[in-house]
C-alpha positions as CSV (number, residue, x, y, z in Angstrom):
1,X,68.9,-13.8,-3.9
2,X,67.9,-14.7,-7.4
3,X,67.5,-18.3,-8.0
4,X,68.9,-18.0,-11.6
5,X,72.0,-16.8,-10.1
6,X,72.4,-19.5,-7.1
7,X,71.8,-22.7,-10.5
8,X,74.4,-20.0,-12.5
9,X,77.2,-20.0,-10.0
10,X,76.8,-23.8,-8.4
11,X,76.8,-24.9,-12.6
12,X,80.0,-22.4,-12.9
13,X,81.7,-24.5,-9.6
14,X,81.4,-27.7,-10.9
15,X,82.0,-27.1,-14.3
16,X,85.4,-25.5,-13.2
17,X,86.2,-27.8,-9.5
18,X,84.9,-31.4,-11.9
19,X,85.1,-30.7,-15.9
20,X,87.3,-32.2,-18.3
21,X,89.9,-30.4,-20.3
22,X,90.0,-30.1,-23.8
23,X,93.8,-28.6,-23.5
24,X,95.9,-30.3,-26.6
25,X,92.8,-31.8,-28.1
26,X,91.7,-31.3,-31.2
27,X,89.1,-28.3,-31.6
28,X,87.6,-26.6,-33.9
29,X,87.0,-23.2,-32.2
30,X,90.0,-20.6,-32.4
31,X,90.4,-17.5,-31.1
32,X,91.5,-14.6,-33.6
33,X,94.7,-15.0,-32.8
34,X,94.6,-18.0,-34.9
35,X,95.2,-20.2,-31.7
36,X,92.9,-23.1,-30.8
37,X,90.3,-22.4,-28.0
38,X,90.4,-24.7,-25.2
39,X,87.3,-25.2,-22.9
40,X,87.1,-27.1,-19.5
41,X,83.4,-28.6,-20.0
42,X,81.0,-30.6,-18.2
43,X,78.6,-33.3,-19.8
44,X,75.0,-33.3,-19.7
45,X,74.2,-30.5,-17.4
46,X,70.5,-30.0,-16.7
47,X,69.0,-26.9,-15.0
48,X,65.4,-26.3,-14.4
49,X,63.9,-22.7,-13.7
50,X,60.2,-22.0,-11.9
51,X,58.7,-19.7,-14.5
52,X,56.2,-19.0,-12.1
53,X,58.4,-18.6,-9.0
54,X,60.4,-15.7,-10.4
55,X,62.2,-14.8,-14.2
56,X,65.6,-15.9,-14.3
57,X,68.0,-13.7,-15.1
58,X,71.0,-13.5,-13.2
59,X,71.9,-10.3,-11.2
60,X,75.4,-11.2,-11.1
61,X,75.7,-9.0,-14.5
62,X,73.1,-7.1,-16.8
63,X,71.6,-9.2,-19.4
64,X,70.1,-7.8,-22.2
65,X,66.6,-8.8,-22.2
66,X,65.3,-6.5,-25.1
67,X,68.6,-8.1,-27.2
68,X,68.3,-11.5,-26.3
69,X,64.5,-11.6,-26.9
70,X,64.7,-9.7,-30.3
71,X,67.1,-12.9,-31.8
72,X,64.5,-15.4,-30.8
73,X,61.9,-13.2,-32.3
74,X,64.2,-13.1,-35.3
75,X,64.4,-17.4,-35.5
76,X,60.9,-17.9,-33.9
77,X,58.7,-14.9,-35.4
78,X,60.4,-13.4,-38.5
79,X,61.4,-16.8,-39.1
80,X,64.8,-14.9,-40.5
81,X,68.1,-16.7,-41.5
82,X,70.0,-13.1,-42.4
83,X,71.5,-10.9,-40.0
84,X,69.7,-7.5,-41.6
85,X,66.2,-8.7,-39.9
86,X,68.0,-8.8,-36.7
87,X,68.9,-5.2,-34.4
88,X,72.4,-6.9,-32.4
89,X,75.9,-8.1,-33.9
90,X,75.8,-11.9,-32.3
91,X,75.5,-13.5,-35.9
92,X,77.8,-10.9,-37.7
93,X,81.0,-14.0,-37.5
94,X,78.8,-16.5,-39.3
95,X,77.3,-14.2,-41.9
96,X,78.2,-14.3,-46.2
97,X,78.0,-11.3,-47.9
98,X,74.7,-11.3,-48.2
99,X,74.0,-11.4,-44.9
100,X,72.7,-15.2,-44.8
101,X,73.9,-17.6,-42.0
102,X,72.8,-20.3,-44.8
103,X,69.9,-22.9,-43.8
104,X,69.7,-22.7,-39.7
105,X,67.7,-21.4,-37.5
106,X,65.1,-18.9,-38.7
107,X,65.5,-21.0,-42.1
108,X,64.0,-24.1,-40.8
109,X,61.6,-22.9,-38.7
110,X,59.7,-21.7,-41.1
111,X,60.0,-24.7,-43.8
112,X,56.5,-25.7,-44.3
113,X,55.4,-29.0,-44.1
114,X,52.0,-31.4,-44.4
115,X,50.1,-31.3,-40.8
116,X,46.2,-31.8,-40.4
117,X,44.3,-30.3,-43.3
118,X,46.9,-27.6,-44.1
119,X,50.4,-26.7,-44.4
120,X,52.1,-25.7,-41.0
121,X,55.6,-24.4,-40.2
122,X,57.2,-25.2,-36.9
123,X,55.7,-22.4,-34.9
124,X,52.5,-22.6,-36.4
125,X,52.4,-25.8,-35.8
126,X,52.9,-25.5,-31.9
127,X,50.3,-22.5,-31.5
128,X,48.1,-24.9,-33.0
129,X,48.6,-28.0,-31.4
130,X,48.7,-25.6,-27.8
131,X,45.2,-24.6,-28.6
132,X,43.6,-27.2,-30.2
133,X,45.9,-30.4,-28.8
134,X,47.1,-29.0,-25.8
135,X,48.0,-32.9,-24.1
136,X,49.8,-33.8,-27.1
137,X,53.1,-35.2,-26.6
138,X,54.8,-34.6,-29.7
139,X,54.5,-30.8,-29.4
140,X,58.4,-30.0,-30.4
141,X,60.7,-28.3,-33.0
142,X,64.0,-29.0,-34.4
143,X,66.0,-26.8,-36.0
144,X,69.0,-29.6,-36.4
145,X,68.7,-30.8,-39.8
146,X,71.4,-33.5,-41.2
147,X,70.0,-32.7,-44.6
148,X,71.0,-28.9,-44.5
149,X,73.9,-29.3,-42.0
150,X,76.0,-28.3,-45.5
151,X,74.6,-25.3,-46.1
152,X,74.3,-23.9,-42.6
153,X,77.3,-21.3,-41.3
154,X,76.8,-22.3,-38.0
155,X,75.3,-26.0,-36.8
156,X,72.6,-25.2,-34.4
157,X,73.5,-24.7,-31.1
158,X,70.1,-24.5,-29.1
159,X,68.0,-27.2,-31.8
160,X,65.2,-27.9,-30.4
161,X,62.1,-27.4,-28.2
162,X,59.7,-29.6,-26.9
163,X,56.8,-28.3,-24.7
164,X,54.4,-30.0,-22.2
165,X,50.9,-29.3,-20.7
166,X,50.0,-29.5,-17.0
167,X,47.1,-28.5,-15.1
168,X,47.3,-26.0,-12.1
169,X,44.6,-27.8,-9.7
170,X,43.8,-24.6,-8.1
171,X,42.9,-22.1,-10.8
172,X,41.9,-25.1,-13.0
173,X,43.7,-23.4,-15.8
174,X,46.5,-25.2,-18.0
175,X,50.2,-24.7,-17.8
176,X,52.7,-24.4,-19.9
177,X,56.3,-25.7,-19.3
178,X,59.0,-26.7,-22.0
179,X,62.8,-28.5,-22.0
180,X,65.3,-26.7,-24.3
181,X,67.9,-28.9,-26.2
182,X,71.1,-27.8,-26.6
183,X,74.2,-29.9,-27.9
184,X,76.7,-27.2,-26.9
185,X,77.5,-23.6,-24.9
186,X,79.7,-20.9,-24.0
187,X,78.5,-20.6,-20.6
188,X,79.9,-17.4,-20.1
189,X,79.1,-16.0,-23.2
190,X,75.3,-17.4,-24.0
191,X,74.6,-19.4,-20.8
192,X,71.8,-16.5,-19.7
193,X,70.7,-15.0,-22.4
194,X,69.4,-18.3,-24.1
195,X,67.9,-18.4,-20.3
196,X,66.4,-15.5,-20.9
197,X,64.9,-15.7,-24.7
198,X,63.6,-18.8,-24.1
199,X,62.0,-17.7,-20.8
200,X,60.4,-15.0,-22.7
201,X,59.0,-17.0,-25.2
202,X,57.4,-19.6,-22.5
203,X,55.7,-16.3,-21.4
204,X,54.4,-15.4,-25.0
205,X,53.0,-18.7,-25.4
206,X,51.8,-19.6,-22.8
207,X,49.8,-15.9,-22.8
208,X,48.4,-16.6,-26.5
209,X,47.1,-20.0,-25.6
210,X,45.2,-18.9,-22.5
211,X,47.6,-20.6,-20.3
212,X,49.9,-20.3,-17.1
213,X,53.9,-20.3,-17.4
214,X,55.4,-23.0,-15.5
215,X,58.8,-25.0,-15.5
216,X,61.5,-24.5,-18.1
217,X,64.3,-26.5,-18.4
218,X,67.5,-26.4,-19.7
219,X,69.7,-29.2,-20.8
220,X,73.2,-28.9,-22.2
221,X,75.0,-32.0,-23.7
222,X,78.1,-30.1,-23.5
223,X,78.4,-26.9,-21.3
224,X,81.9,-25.5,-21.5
225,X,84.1,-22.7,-19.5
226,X,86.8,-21.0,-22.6
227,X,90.4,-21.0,-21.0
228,X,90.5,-17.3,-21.5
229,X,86.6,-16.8,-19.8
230,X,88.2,-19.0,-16.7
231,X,89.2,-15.9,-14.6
232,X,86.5,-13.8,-15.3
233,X,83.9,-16.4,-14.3
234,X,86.1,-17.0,-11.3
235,X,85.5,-13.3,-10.7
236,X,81.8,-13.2,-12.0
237,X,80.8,-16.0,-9.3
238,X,81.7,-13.9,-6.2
239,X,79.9,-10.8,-6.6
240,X,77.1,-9.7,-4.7
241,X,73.5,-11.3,-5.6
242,X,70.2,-9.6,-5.8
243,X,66.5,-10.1,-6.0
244,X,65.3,-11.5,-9.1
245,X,63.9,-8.8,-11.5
246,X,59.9,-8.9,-12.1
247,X,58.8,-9.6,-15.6
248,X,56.3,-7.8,-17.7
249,X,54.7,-9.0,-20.7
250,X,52.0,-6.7,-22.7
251,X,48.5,-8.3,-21.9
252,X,46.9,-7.1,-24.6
253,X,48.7,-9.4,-27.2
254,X,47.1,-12.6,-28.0
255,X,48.3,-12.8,-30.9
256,X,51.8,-14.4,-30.9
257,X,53.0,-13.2,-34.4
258,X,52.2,-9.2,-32.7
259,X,54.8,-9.5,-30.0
260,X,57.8,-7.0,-30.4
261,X,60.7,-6.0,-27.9
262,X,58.4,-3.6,-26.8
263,X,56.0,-5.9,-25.2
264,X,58.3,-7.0,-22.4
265,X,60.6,-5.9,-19.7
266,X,62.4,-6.0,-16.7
267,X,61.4,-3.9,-13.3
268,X,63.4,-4.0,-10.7
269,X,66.4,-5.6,-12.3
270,X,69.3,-4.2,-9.7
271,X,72.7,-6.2,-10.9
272,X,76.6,-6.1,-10.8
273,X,78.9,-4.2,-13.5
274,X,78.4,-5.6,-16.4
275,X,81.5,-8.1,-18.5
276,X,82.6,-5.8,-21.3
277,X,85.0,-7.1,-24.2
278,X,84.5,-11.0,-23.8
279,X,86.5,-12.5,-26.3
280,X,84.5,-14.7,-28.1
281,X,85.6,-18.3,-29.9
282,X,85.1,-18.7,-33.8
């Protein structure tokens, strides 16, 4: 049994069996019938995941790795804020015209900014402090800006990252693990795949700074259930649970800024039918 799926399903429980209702509340979300979404949500959920135990994707339904790994090369590499540098549809609600979800995301990550002798963006700025500051405790990104809050489509959802170095006592070499911020998410929709992306990364960076994976965790301030996703979780929750897929990342790249979809995948990954037509809150 994957271990992703047992923290998926007992998250899913309570969530449904001790969460509050935001039933004749005022939201924001509606659906596109023009009626408001109501969520049943839990507070401060916190979910940690053994990088090097196993990769957590759940087996309870397919996630798409290649997908869910080309949008956070699309924030974190490409540094993109428009939906024509990116292959899926997920952004396609929150995009102008143009294609621009305004100032978030890939936007801010690659603002540039006064670090050291140089000028760094956010990601540069990790792979440098991982190689050359590796102890550091302020090795982090945030992507939640009050100044551009304005001129973003969507606030930022997952906002920030902040990683940590260990040492593995028996190989002597250094490990990698990192806590994921998030002030809000549609478990059912994007509970796994940011899981997943943010898994991936942890491999990619960990792999250009000449280090082990470790732990990654995952903390949601608000982690909410839709009304309409309440019976298909019910449903999603009580089917059958396999292995945990095994992950593959290209060795050859050491170079972080090289990685494409085509550097990693899944083996192994037997799951249930996959959730098709989820309607999704706006």
């Amino acid at each position: 049994m994957s271990m992703a799926d047992k923290i998926f399903v007992d998250m899913c429980k309570d969530i449904l069996e001790n969460g509050t209702s935001t039933e004749g509340e005022k939201v924001r979300p509606k659906w596109e019938d023009g009626t408001p979404a109501y969520t049943i949500k839990k507070f401060g959920v916190v979910n940690r995941y053994d990088l090097k135990k196993e990769f957590p994707a759940i087996t309870l339904r397919r996630t798409a790795i290649k997908s869910c790994t080309d949008e956070m090369l699309w924030i974190w590499q490409r540094k993109s804020n428009n939906i024509h540098d990116l292959k899926s549809s997920v952004w396609d609600e929150w995009a102008d015209e143009n294609g621009s979800i305004g100032k978030a995301y890939g936007y801010q990550m690659g603002v540039k900014h006064k670090y050291k002798e140089g000028m760094f963006d956010q990601v540069d700025r990790v792979l440098y402090d991982l190689k050359n500051n590796p102890f550091s405790r302020r090795i982090m990104t945030n992507i939640y800006v009050h100044a551009d809050l304005s001129e973003m489509n969507l606030y930022p959802c997952a906002y920030s990252m902040t990683f940590n170095v260990t040492a593995n006592k028996e190989t002597g070499k250094l490990v990698l693990n990192g806590i994921l911020n998030q002030r809000s998410q549609d478990v059912l929709a994007a509970n796994n795949w940011n899981v997943c992306q943010y898994s991936v990364l942890m491999h990619m960076l960990a792999q250009v700074s000449d280090m082990e994976v470790g732990e990654f965790v995952h903390v949601i301030a608000d982690a909410h259930i839709y009304d309409r996703h309440v019976p298909i979780i019910k449903e999603l929750i009580t089917r059958e649970q396999y292995d945990a897929p095994k992950f593959w990342i290209n060795p050859e790249i050491k170079d972080f800024y090289q990685f494409t979809t085509d550097d990693i995948r899944l083996d192994d990954y037997k799951t249930g039918e996959q959730v098709k037509n989820i309607p999704i809150a706006v």
